[in-house]
N, C-alpha and C positions, 0 to 999 in steps of 0.2 A: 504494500500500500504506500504513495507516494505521500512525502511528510505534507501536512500543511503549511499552506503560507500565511493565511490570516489566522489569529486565535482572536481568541474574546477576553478582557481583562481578567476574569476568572482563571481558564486556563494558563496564562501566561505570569498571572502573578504568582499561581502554581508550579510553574517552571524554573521561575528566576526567585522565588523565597521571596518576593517584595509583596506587600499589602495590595487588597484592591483599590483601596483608596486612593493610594500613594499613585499608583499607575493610572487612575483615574485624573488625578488633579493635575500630572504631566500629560496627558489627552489633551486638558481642556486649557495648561496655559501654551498649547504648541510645542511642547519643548521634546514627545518621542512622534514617529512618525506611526499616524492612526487614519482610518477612516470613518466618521459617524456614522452609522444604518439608522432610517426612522429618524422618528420627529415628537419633540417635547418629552414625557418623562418615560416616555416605552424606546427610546434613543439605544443604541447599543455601540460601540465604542471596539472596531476590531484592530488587532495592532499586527502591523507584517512581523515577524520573528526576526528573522534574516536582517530585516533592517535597522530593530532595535539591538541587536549583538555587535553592529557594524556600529552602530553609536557609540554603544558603550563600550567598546573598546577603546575608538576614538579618544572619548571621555576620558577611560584610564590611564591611557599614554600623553595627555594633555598636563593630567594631575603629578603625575611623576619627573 
């Protein structure tokens, strides 16, 4: 079965140990790359994997 590219902030915060909040609140100030599905409070929030691991990488080697 071929891996997923979107997940849902459930799954994903599942993956990387970070809260769903946390990954929620960086959704909405712009800061990982996401797409909204839906509209007002039934909205769902999916994040590419692949391209959040390329951030945060990024991110690590920025900090060091």
């Amino acid at each position: 079965m071929p891996e997923k590219i979107m997940r849902s902030l459930r799954e994903e915060s599942g993956i990387l140990g970070t809260s769903y909040e946390w990954l929620r609140q960086q959704c909405i100030a712009g800061k990982i790359p996401h797409v909204r599905v839906g509209k007002g409070k039934n909205a769902k929030y999916l994040i590419n994997h692949k391209e959040l691991m390329k951030m945060l990488e990024t991110e690590g080697t920025r900090k060091e």
